[in-house]
N, C-alpha and C positions, 0 to 999 in steps of 0.2 A: 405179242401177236394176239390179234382178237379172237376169242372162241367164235365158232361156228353156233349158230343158233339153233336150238331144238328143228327140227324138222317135223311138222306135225303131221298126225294118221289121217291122209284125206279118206280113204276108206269108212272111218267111222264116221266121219260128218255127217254123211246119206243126205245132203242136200237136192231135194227135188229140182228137177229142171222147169216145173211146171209153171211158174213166171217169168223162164228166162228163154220163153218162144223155142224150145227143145236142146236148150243146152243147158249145162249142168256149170258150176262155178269152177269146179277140178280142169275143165274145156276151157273155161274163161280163167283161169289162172296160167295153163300152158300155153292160149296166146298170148301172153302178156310178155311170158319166160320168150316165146321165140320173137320177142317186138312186134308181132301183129302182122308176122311174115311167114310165110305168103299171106296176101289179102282171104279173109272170108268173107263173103259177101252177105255168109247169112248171118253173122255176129256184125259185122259193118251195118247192117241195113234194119237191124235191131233195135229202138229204143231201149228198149230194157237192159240190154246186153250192153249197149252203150252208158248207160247212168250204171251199172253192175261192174264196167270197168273202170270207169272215173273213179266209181268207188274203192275197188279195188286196188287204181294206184295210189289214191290217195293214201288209203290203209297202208301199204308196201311202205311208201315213204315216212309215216309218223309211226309205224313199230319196227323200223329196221333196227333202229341200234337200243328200241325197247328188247327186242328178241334176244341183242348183242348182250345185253346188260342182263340177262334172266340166262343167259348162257353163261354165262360168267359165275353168276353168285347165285344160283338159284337152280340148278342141271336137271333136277329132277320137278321142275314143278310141273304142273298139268297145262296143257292147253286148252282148256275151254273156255277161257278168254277171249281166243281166237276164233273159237270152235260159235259160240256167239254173235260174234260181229257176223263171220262170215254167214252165219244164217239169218241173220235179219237183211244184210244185203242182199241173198238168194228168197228170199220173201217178200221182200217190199221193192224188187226193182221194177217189177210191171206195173202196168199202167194205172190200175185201179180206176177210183172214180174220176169223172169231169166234175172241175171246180170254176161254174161259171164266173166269166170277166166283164166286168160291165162295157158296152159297146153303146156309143149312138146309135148305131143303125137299126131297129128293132128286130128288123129282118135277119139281121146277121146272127151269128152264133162263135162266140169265141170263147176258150176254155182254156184250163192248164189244167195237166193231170195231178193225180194225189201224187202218182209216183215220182213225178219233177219236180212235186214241192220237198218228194220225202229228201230226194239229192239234194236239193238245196239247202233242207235243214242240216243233213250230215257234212255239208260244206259251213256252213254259219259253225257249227260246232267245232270241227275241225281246227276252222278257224281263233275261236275263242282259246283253242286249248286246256288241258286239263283231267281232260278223258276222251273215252274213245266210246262211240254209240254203236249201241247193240239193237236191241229193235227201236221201232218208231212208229205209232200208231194212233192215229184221231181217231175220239173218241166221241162223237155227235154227228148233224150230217150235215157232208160239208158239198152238198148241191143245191143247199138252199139259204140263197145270201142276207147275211145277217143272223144266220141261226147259228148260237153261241157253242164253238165246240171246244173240248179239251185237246190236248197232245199229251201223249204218255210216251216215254221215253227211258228205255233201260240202259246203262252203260257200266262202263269198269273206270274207275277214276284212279290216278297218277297219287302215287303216296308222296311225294315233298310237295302236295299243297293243301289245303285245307278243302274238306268236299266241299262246305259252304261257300266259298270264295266262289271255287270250281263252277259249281251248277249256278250262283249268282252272273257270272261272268256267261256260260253259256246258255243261261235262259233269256238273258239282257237282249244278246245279239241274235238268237234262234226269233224272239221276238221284234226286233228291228227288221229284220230279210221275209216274215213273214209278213209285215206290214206295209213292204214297202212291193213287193212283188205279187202279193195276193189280193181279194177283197173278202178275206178267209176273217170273222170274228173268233180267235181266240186269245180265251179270256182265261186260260190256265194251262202251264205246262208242269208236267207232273214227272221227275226224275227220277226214276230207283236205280241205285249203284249196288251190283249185284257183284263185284270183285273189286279191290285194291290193290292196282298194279305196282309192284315196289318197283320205281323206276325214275332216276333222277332228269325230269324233261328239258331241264334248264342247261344241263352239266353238257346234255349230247347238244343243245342246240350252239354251244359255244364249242364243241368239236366239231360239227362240221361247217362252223362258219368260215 
């Protein structure tokens, strides 16, 4: 029988609702527990809230049987592992700055926000595998095109791989989806792995294949 996974104290989190257009993550986690049932119009009609859930299931789906497996062999450890993610999600879901798009038309004005690149980078990441990202923040300014900025990047990395490999592998691709989606110069991404999650990624992805 699989243990039950810690349950963590949302109480302590104190995640402010102040980018998530007056909801709070504990609200966007219980839509998520009732499938998004009933409709909310004002988390539906939310950018923010919408990139804060995507991220959310994403999260859901690559630490479920991390929780499984720290439930197991691990019953006392702390979660503020979790307690991180979920606040750089609750931080960085709003809109932040306009990241001008180059356009023919001079007249025109097209942009992408900071905060759909920040989903995007947390999706490129994801996708690389290896660790899970915690905050995410440019570090130069990035409303004026061609002016060289950094990405700083905290996360907790997966203990059966080497961090080097890890953050080589997600800086690789974090660097590809920026370059191919933005007209964003950056010319360094800066990783700190501020926990080492002991959790075998490879072992669960071959249990629930």
């Amino acid at each position: 029988m699989t243990a039950q996974p810690p349950t963590p104290d949302r109480d302590r989190w104190d995640l402010a609702p102040d980018s998530l257009d007056g909801h709070t993550i504990d609200e966007l986690l219980d839509y998520l527990d009732r499938d998004q049932t009933p409709p909310d119009s004002s988390i539906d009609r939310s950018a923010a809230c919408r990139m804060a859930l995507d991220a959310l299931q994403r999260l859901r789906a690559l630490s479920s049987g991390l929780l499984d497996w720290d439930a197991q062999h691990q019953p006392q450890r702390d979660d503020g592992w979790v307690h991180a993610i979920l606040s750089g999600i609750s931080r960085e879901a709003g809109r932040g700055r306009d990241i001008p798009l180059p356009f023919p038309d001079p007249a025109a004005r097209l942009v992408i926000t900071e905060g759909a690149v920040r989903g995007m980078i947390r999706e490129a990441a994801d996708s690389a595998g290896g660790m899970l990202i915690g905050r995410c923040r440019f570090v130069g300014d990035i409303t004026i095109p061609a002016k060289a900025v950094t990405l700083e990047i905290e996360a907790s990395a997966y203990w059966d791989e080497p961090i080097a490999t890890a953050t080589d592998r997600v800086r690789a691709e974090i660097f590809h989806e920026v370059a191919r989606h933005t007209p964003l110069n950056l010319t360094a991404i800066n990783i700190t792995i501020h926990d080492i999650v002991r959790f075998n990624a490879h072992a669960h992805e071959e249990d629930i294949s």
